[in-house]
N, C-alpha and C positions, 0 to 999 in steps of 0.2 A: 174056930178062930176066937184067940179073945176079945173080953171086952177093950183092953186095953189098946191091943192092935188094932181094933176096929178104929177106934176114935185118933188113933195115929193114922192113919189110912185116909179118914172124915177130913182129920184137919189139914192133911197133903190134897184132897182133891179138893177142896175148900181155898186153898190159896192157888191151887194152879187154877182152878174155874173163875179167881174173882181178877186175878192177871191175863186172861182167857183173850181181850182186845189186841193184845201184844203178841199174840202167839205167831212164832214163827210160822209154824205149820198150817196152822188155822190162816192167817192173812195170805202165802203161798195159795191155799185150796181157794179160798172166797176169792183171791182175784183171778185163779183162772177160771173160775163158775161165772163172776162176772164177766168179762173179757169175752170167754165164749158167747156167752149171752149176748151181749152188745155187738158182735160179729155177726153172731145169724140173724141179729135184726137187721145189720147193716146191710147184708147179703143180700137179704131175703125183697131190701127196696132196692135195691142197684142191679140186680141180674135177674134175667128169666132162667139162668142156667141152676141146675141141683145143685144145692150145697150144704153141707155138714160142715160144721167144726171141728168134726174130729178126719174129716180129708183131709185138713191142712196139712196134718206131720206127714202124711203120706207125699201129698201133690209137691210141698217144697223141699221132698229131698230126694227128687227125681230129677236126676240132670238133662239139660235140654240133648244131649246125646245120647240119654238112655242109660237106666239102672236095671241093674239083675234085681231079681226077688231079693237075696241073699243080701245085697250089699241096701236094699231100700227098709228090710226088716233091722238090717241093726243101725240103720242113722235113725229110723223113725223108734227105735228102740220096742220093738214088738214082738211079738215070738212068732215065726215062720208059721203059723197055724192062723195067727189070727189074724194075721199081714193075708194071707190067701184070700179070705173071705173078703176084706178089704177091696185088696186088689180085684176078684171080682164084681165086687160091686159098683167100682168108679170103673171098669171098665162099661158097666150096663149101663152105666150114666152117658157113656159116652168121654169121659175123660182123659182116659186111657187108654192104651192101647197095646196088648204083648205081642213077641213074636221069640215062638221057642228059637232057643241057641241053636246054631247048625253043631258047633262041637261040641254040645253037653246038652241032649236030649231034655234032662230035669229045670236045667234053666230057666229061663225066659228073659229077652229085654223089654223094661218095660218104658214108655214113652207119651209124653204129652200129646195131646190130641190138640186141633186146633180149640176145639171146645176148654179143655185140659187150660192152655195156657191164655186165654180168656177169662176163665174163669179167678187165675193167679193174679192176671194183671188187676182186674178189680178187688180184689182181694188187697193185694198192695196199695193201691190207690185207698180204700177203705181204712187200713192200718195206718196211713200217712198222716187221716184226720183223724185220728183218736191217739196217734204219739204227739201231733199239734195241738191237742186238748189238754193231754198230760203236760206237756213243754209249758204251755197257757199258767196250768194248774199249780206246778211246784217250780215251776223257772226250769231255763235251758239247762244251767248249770246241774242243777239237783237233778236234772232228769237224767243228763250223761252219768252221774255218781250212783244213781241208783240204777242203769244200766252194766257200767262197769262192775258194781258188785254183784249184780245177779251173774253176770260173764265168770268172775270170780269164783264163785259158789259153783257154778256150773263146772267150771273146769276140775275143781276139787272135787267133785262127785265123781266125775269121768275117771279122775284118777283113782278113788276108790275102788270102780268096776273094774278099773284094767290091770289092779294090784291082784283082785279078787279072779278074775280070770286067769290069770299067770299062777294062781296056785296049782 
């Protein structure tokens, strides 16, 4: 490489590192490292019950009448491999609970435990004082505005995957 391209390269990662506070991505990642963080502290003083952060996307998109593996891997967005190991895990916790499909051997329903949903209800409750923190922090109003737009952005993602899957 040349010298020339080098110091064109120096001076693109030189203004994107000194605008770096702003980064979309970068404040995305830091607040869910925080957020998680602050969670399993919250957790960890309000229940005796196990808990991870990373259970959430599983435990809240398992309906109180029961999700297949299949349909819990793509709300929680996970690949059917890693969802398994998952799934067994919150179920050794106690969280969880399967029971194969009678018409589809491969299946499974899977289902809140009373522990399972114990566990959400604190959870919630936990989330309630830290959205009344933020509410506190940038006002009611900014806080819906920057809810609606992450809803926003989220939905536009969704539509990219399901463009991208339709090919």
């Amino acid at each position: 490489m040349g010298t020339k391209k080098k110091k064109a390269i120096l001076a693109e990662l030189t203004d994107y590192m000194q605008h770096n506070e702003r980064n979309w991505v970068r404040l995305i990642a830091v607040t869910k490292r925080l957020t998680d963080g602050w969670m399993q502290n919250a957790m960890d003083a309000s229940t005796d019950i196990p808990f991870k952060t990373s259970f959430m996307k599983f435990l809240t998109n398992i309906s109180l009448k029961g999700t297949t593996n299949q349909e819990l891997a793509k709300r929680a967005m996970q690949p059917k491999q890693a969802m398994s190991r998952t799934v067994k895990e919150l179920e050794a916790e106690g969280l969880i609970k399967t029971e194969k499909s009678k018409r589809d051997g491969r299946s499974a329903k899977i289902t809140l435990t009373d522990e399972g949903k114990k566990l959400l209800l604190v959870a919630k409750q936990e989330q309630a004082k830290l959205t009344d923190a933020y509410k506190e922090l940038v006002g009611e109003e900014n806080f819906a505005i920057a809810v609606d737009v992450l809803c926003q952005i989220i939905a536009y993602h969704e539509s990219l995957s399901q463009v991208e899957e339709g090919d």
